[in-house]
C-alpha positions in Angstrom: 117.5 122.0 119.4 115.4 124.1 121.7 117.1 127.5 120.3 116.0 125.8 116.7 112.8 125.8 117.5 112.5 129.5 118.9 114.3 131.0 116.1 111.4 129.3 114.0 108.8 131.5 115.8 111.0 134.5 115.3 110.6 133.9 111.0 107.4 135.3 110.4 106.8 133.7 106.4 108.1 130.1 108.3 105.7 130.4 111.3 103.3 131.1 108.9 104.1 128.1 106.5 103.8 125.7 109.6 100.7 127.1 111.5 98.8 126.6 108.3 100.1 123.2 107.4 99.2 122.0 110.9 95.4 123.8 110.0 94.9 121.8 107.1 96.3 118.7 108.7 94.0 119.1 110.9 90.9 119.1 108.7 92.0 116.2 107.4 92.4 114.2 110.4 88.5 115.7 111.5 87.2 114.5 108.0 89.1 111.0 108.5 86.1 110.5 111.3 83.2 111.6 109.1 81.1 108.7 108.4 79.7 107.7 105.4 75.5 107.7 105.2 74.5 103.9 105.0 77.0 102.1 107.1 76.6 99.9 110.4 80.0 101.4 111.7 80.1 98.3 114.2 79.7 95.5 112.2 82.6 96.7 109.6 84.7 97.1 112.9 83.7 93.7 113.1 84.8 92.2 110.1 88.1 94.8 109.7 89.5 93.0 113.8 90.0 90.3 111.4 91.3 91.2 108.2 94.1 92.8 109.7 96.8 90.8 107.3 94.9 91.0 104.2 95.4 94.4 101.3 92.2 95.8 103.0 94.5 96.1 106.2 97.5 97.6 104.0 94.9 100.1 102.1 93.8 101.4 105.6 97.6 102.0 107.1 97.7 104.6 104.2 94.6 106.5 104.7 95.0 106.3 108.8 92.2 103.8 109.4 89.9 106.1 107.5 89.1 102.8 105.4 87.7 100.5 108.4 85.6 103.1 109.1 84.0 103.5 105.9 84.3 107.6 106.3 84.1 110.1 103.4 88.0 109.8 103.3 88.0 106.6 102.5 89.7 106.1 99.7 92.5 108.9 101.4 94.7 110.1 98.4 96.0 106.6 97.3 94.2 107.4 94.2 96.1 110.2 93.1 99.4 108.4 94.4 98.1 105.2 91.7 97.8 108.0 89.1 100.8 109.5 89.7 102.7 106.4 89.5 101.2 105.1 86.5 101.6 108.3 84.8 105.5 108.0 85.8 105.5 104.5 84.5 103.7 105.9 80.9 106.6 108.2 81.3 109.2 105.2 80.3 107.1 103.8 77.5 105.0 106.0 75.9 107.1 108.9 73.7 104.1 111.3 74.4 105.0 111.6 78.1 108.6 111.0 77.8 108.5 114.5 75.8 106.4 116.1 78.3 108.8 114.9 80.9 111.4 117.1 79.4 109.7 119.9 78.4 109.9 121.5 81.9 107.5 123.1 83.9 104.8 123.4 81.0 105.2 119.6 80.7 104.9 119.1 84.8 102.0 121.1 84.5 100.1 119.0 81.9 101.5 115.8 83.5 99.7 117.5 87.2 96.6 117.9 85.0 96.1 114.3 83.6 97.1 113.1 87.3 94.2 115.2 88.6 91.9 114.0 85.8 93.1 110.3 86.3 92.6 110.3 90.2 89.0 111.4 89.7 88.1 108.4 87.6 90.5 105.8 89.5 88.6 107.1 92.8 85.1 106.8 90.7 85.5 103.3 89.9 87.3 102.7 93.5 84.6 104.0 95.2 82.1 102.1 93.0 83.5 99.1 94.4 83.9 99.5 97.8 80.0 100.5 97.5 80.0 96.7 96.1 81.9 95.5 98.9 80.4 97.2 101.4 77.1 95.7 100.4 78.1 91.9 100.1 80.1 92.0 103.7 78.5 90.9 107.0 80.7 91.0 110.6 81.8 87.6 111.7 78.1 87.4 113.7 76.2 87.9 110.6 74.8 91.5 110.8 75.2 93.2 107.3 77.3 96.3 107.1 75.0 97.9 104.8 71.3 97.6 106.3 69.6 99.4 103.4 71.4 98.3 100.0 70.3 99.8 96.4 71.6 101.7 93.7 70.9 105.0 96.0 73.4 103.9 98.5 75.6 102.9 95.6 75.6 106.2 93.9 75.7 107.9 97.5 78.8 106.2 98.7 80.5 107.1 95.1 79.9 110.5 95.3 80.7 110.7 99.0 84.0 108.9 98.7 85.1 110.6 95.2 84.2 113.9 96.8 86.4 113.5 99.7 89.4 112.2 98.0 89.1 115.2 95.1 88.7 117.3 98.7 91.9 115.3 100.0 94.1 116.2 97.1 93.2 119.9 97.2 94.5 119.7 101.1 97.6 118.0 99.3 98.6 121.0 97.0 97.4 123.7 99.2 100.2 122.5 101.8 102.7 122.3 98.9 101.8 126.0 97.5 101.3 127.4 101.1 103.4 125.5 104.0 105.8 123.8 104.6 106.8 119.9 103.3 105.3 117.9 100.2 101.6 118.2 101.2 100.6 115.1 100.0 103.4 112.7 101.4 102.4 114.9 105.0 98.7 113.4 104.6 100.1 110.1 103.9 102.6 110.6 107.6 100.3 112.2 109.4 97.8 109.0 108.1 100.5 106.4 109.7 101.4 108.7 112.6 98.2 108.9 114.2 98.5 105.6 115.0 101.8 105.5 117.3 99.8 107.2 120.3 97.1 104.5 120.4 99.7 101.7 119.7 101.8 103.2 122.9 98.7 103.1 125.2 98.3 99.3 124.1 102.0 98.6 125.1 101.6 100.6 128.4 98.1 99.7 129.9 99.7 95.3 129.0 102.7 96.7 131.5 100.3 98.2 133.9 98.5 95.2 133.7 101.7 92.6 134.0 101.8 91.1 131.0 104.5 92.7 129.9 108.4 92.6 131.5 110.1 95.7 132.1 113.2 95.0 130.2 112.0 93.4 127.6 110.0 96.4 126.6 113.1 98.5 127.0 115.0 96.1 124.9 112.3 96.5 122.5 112.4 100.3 122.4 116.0 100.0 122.0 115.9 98.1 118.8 112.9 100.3 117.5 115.8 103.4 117.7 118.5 101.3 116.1 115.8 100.5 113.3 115.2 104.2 112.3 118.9 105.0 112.5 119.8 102.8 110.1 116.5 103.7 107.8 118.0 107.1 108.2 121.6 106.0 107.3 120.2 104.3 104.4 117.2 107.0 103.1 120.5 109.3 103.3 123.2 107.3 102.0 124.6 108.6 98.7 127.4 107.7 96.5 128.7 110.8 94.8 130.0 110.8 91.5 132.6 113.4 90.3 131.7 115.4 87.1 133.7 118.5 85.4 132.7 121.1 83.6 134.8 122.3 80.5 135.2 126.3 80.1 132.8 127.7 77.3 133.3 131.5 76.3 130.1 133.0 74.7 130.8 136.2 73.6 132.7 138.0 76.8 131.7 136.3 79.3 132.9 132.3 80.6 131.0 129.6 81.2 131.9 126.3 83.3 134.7 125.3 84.2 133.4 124.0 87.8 133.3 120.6 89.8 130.2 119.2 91.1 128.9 115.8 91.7 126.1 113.4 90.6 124.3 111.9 94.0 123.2 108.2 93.2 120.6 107.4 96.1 121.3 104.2 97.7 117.7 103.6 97.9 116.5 105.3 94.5 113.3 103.6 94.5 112.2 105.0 98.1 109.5 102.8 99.4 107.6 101.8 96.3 109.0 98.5 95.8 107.5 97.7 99.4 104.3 98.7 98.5 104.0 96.3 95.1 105.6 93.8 97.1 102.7 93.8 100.0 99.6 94.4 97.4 101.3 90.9 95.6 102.1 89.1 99.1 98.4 89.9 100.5 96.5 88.7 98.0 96.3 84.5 98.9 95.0 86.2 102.3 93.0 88.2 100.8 91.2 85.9 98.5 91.1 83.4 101.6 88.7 85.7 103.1 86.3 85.2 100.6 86.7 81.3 100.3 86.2 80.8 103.8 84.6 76.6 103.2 87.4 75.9 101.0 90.0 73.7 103.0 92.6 73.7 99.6 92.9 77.8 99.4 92.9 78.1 103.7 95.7 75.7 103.3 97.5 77.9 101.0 97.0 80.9 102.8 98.8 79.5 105.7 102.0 78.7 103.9 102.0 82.8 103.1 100.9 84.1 106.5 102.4 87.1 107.7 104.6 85.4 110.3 106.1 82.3 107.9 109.6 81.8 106.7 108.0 81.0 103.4 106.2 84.4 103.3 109.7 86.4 104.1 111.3 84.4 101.4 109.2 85.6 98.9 108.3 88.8 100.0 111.8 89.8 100.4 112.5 88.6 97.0 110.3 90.5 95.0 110.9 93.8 96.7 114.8 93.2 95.6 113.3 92.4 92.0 110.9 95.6 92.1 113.7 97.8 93.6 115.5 97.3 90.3 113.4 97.3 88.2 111.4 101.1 90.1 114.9 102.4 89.8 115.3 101.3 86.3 112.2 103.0 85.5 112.9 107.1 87.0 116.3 106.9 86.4 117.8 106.8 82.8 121.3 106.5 82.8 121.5 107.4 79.2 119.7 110.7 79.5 121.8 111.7 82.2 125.3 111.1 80.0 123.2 112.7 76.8 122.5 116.0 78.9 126.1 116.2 80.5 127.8 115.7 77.1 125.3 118.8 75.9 126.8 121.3 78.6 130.3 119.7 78.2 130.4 117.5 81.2 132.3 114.5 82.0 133.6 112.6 84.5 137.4 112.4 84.7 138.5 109.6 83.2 135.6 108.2 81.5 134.5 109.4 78.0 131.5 111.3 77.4 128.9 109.6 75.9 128.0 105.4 76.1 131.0 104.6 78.2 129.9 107.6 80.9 126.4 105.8 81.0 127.2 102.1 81.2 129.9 103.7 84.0 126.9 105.5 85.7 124.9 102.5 85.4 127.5 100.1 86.6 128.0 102.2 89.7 123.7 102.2 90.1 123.4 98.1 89.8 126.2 98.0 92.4 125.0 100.4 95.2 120.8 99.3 94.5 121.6 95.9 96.1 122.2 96.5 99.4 119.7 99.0 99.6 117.1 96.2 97.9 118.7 93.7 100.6 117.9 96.5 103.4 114.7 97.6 102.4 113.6 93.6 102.6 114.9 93.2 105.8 113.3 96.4 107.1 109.9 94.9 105.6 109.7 91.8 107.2 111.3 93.3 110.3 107.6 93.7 112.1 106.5 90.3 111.5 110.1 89.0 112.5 109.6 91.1 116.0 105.8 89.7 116.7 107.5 86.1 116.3 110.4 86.1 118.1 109.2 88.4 120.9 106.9 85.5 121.8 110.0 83.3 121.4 112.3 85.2 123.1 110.2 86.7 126.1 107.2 84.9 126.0 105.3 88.3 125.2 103.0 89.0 122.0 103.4 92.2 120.7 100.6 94.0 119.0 100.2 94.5 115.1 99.7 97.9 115.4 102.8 98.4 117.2 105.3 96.3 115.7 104.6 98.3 112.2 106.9 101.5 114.0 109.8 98.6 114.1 110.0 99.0 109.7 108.0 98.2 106.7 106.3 100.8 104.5 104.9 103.4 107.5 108.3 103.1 109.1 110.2 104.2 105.8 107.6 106.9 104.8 107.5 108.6 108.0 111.5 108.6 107.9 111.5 110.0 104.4 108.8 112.7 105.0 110.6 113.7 107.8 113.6 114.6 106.8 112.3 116.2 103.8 110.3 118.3 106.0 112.8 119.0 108.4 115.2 119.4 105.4 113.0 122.8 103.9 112.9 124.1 108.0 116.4 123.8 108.1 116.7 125.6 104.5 114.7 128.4 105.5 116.4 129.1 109.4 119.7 129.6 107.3 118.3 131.7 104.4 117.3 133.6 107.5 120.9 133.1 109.5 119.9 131.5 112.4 121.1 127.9 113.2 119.7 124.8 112.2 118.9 121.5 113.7 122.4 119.9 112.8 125.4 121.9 113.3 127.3 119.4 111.6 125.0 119.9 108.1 124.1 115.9 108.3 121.3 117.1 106.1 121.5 116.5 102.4 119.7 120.0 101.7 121.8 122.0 103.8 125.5 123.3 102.3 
């Protein structure tokens, strides 16, 4: 490992690549501290201590706690993320953008365009209302967040916030372009990464102080490894399909005639199915906040708070039903058969055409449950781990750290990982020098 690392000082383009994605990271993490003008920065620290649980808590695990403190980054680059799943969505339905889909990279390019255009006018009309918010919210001691309100602080916090989101994305593709990794899924890592250091200190300073057992916390640790092995099992686990090629003779020269395979993902729909699932789950405590005098809604809320059996139940249920349906969505079985029947592919023993999809889509519906099953289990895993910690050894653990134990930052740190990892290791054996596995583990590496 430590030889891996030297060799990737001794590539000059790949200690390039990294130096200046760990610059622009950078930036990103200082503007994620920039205030936005207007704000009583304590009282919103006030108000977020307790809306922890609610889709203002989710929002601000994406954008690395940029949200609670109302900085210029804000809004991070879940807008262009909202575009860019809506515009994959339009994709399915829409024949405009089902054509641009398969026109190549002139299509990608006016797909990137609308995205861009979209995510300035979903960060408009997001900023616009958190201005809203912002003004109507008080800390739980009654001092007002905002202390001057007005259309200028409006207009001020829309610009602000748009600005630095716009600012955000061009980070994002200046990473992709330049370093190393998917630039924007690194803003959205290094976002839920920044947290792990703080959430550490928590867990060491309630040892220092006794309140928490030494082998329970190693216990702890232990299952917190076992967690991400088996999210790496799973964000790796593929079921290959066999598919021939028949010979084709174009003038003097042969084509085809090879074997390959089609990788079906267990986990197609990475971690988006999670994400729906929290934004639907959140919302009774969400609205609760804003009925605090209203015993019937309270009520409510409690049979969906994050630690009930009712609220696994359900939330485990709809991310198996949005796991089918996400993968349903990017991957067309049909298309697939369509475009291996054009360059005379098949699969032995299955006829091109209807019978090679429904077999391709009989294969997907099988393997997609028990990554659905898994990625419900790995969701409710944190709230599982704050309840029967206290059950078990009588010790609370803290919200911030039982998120590393699963759920959506646990899966998107995994995923961006190994796709990062996965270009490093691509460009060490362009270059001839070793990788991190020997063993070629990685998908990317042959």
């Amino acid at each position: 490992m430590l030889k891996s690392f030297q060799s990737i000082v001794k590539i000059p383009e790949l200690r390039r690549k990294l130096l200046f994605t760990l610059a622009i990271l950078a930036v990103y993490r200082i503007g994620g501290h920039v205030p936005t003008p207007g704000i009583d920065s304590k009282a919103l620290g006030e108000y977020f201590a307790s809306a922890q649980n609610t889709l203002f808590g989710l929002y601000d695990m994406f954008v690395g706690g940029a949200f609670k403190k109302a900085t210029i980054f804000a809004l991070g680059i879940m807008p262009y993320i909202s575009a860019s799943i809506i515009f994959q969505l339009l994709g399915s339905v829409i024949p405009y953008f089902q054509k641009l889909q398969k026109e190549g990279e002139e299509g990608r390019k006016k797909i990137t365009q609308y995205t861009r255009y979209a995510t300035v006018l979903l960060a408009a009309m997001q900023s616009y209302g958190v201005s809203v918010f912002l003004v109507n919210l008080r800390s739980p001691s009654g001092v007002p967040v905002v202390p001057a309100p007005g259309w200028g602080f409006r207009l001020l916090t829309m610009i602000t916030i748009t600005s630095g989101t716009i600012f955000i994305m061009w980070l994002g593709e200046q990473i992709t372009e330049h370093g190393i990794g998917n630039g924007i899924s690194l803003i959205i890592f290094v976002g839920i990464i920044a947290r792990l250091p703080n959430a550490i200190m928590v867990e060491v300073k309630q040892l220092m102080a006794g309140n928490r057992q030494i082998i329970p916390e190693v216990l702890l640790f232990v299952v917190m490894v076992l967690v991400v092995a088996a999210v790496v099992f799973i964000t790796q686990g593929q079921r290959k399909i066999p598919v021939q090629y028949a010979k084709r003779v174009v003038g003097r020269k042969v084509y085809g005639g090879q074997s390959t395979h089609i990788p079906l993902r267990v986990n197609t729909a990475g971690v988006i199915p999670i994400i729906f699932a929290q934004a639907i789950m959140f919302l009774p405590s969400t609205i609760a906040t804003f009925f605090q005098q209203s015993e019937t809604i309270q009520n409510m809320a409690a049979y969906f708070s994050y630690q009930s059996p009712i609220y696994w139940f359900f939330y485990g249920l709809i991310i198996v039903f949005f796991t089918y349906f996400y993968t349903a969505v990017i991957f067309n079985p049909v298309d697939l058969a369509d475009n291996m029947k054009k360059y005379g592919g098949f699969i032995p023993g299955i006829r091109p055409g209807k019978r090679t999809s429904d077999y391709i889509d009989n294969i997907l519906t099988r393997i997609t449950l028990p990554g659905a099953i898994f990625l419900a289990f790995i969701a409710v895993m944190p709230a599982m781990v704050i309840r029967f910690s206290d059950a078990a050894f009588g010790m609370s653990v803290s919200r911030s750290f039982s998120q590393f134990f699963g759920g959506t930052g646990l899966l998107i740190v995994v995923g961006v990982a190994l796709d990062t990892l996965q270009q490093v290791e691509s460009h060490l054996l362009m270059r001839h020098y070793d990788g991190f596995l020997k063993k070629g583990k990685l998908r990317g590496r042959r």
